[in-house]
Structures are given as C-alpha cells and as structure tokens.
C-alpha positions, 0 to 999 in steps of 0.5 A, a space after each residue: 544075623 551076621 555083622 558086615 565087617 570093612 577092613 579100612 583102607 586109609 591113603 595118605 601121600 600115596 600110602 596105607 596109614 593109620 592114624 591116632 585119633 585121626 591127627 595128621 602127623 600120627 601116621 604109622 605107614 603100611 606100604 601100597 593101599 592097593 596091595 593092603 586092600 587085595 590083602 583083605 579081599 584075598 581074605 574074605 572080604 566082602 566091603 572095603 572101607 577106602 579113606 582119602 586122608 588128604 582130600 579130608 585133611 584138605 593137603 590135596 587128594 589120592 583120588 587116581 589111586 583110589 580109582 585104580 583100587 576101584 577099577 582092580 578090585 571092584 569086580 571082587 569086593 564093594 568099596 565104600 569110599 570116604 574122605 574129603 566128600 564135600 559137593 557135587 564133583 567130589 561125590 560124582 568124582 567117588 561113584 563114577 570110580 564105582 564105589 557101591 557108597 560113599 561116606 560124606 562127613 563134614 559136607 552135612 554139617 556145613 552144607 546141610 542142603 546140599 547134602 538133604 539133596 544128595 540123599 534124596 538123589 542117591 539114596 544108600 548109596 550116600 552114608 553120614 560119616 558122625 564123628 563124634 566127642 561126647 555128643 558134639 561132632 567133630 569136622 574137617 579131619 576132625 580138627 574143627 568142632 561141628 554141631 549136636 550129634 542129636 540135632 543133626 541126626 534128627 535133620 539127617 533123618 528127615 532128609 532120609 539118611 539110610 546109615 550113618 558110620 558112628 566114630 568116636 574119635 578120642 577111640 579111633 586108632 587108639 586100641 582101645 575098645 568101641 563106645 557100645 553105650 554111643 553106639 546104642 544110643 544113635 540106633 536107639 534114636 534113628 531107623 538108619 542103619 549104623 556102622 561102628 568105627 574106631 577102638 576095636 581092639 579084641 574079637 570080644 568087642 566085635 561080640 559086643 558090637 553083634 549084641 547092638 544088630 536088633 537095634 540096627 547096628 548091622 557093620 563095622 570098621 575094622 582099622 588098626 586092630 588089623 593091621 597091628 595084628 590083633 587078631 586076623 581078619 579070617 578070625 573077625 570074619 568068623 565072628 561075625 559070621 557065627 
C-alpha cells in the first residue's frame, strides 16, 4: 500500500504562503499559487491540497484564483479545495470550479446540520478538516475554540463522514514532526479514512505516517517541509510509494 501525498497550495492576498501554526501575520510569501501548484504537478503529483486563507481567516476570499488552478491544472491532478467552506454557496462555489473534494472546517462545528446534509448529498466529495489542541478543535482560522475532538467525530461518524484531515495546529508550519499518537488515536476511533496535516519535517516522519495505513491513515499534507526544502517532493513520492 502506498500513502497519498498533497503538497499544499495556501493563497493569501493573491499569493502562495505559509503560515506558522496558522496565525495571520506569520506568512513567509512563495510567489504565484498557480505556478507553486504547476511546480508540484510537474513533480509527480497526483492531489493538490489548495487553502483560501482569507476566505478562512473571513478578510475576504482567492476564489477566481483558485478557480483559475482548477481550470489550468484539474485535467492533471485532483484538487482538493479548503478554506473558509461554510454553507451551501461556498461549497457549490469549490465543486463547481471542479475540485474532486472539498474540506469544510469550522461549518461542522457550528452548523452541524447543515453539514450532516452535505455529507449525506456529497458523500467523499466532502472532507471534515479537525484541527486540533490536544483533544479540543480549533475554529474559524484557528483562532476560536470549538468542541471535544472525540464528541464531534462521533456525530461526524453518524452522519457518514468518509475522511477526516487531523491537523495539530501548535505542529503546523512548525517544522516539527507529525503527532503519530493524534493520529492513531482518531483512526483508532472511526472507520473514515484520515489524512495527517502539519509538522512534517523529514522523510522519516512520512515513514511513520506509512506505519498508521492499516489503521486507515492512507494520505498526507505536505506544507513547509516543501517549500523550505526538506527534502523534494520527487523523494517524498517515493517514500510513500516504496
């Protein structure tokens, strides 16, 4: 079995970023999103993994951009879109620019109706993003708090969930390995599918990641690690292919 690797495509004010533990303001800028995204697919990639950090961080949205990656690059790769995913014209907004799926975050905790719904109509074309302190999530751009982790994965699961993206956010953009005992905890806890977010660092952290696939554990986000050049995204691929 091999592990699904995303390179991460974040776009704030128009531009590739990334971010430390996703606070607004710790943007270190990588130039033109879409040139960042043809980089990885020239690479081997077979998903993109493209962030609107306004939409998220609610200073406005990337959306004709995004768009634009999509239309360029969707022939090529699978997009999986992010970002600020909160109600029905949103969500329609992302799968009608032709993502193959799309991550909604803070929607689950607030509206956890709607989002029942939306899983129920779109099935794994609909990822939870659970972005995690400890066991309590994190909300709109991380900078409120939301529920038990454990509480909303087990409504998440009754409603049919097929995947959920497990990000510890005090990891994330922090160069500072994956949480392997978060991560083995949620797939203990679910039959949906999980994709590791944040902290990788080194080829051996993908190793451990590869470890959790029986469990469910089957893709993973890869964010600064790329772009500070850690290791390229031709060795990752590899890795995770072996």
């Amino acid at each position: 079995m091999s592990l699904t690797l995303l390179p991460a495509v974040d776009v704030r004010d128009g531009k590739a970023v990334r971010l430390r533990q996703g606070e607004s303001g710790s943007e270190t800028d990588y130039g033109s999103p879409l040139d960042a995204a043809r980089a990885w697919v020239e690479a081997g990639a077979q998903w993109i993994h493209l962030v609107d950090l306004d939409a998220a961080f609610g200073t406005g949205n990337n959306r004709a951009q995004l768009r634009e990656i999509v239309r360029q690059l969707g022939d090529k790769v699978n997009i999986e879109m992010s970002g600020g995913v909160r109600d029905d014209a949103s969500l329609d907004a992302a799968l009608d620019a032709g993502a193959a799926r799309v991550n909604i975050g803070t929607a689950a905790l607030e509206n956890p109706e709607w989002t029942a719904r939306v899983i129920d109509k779109y099935g794994d074309k609909v990822a939870v993003g659970l972005d995690v302190r400890g066991h309590t999530l994190a909300a709109r751009g991380w900078v409120k708090e939301g529920g038990d982790l454990f509480e909303t994965m087990r409504f998440l699961d009754d409603a049919g969930c097929s995947r959920y993206v497990v990000t510890d956010v005090t990891r994330d953009g922090m160069m500072s390995g994956p949480n392997i005992d978060l991560l083995r905890e949620v797939a203990k806890r679910t039959e949906a599918r999980v994709t590791a977010s944040g902290g990788i660092s080194k080829l051996d952290d993908l190793r451990a990641i590869k470890e959790l696939l029986p469990l469910g554990v089957d893709s993973a986000i890869l964010g600064k690690s790329l772009y500070a050049g850690a290791f390229t995204l031709e060795e990752a691929l590899a890795v995770a292919n072996a």
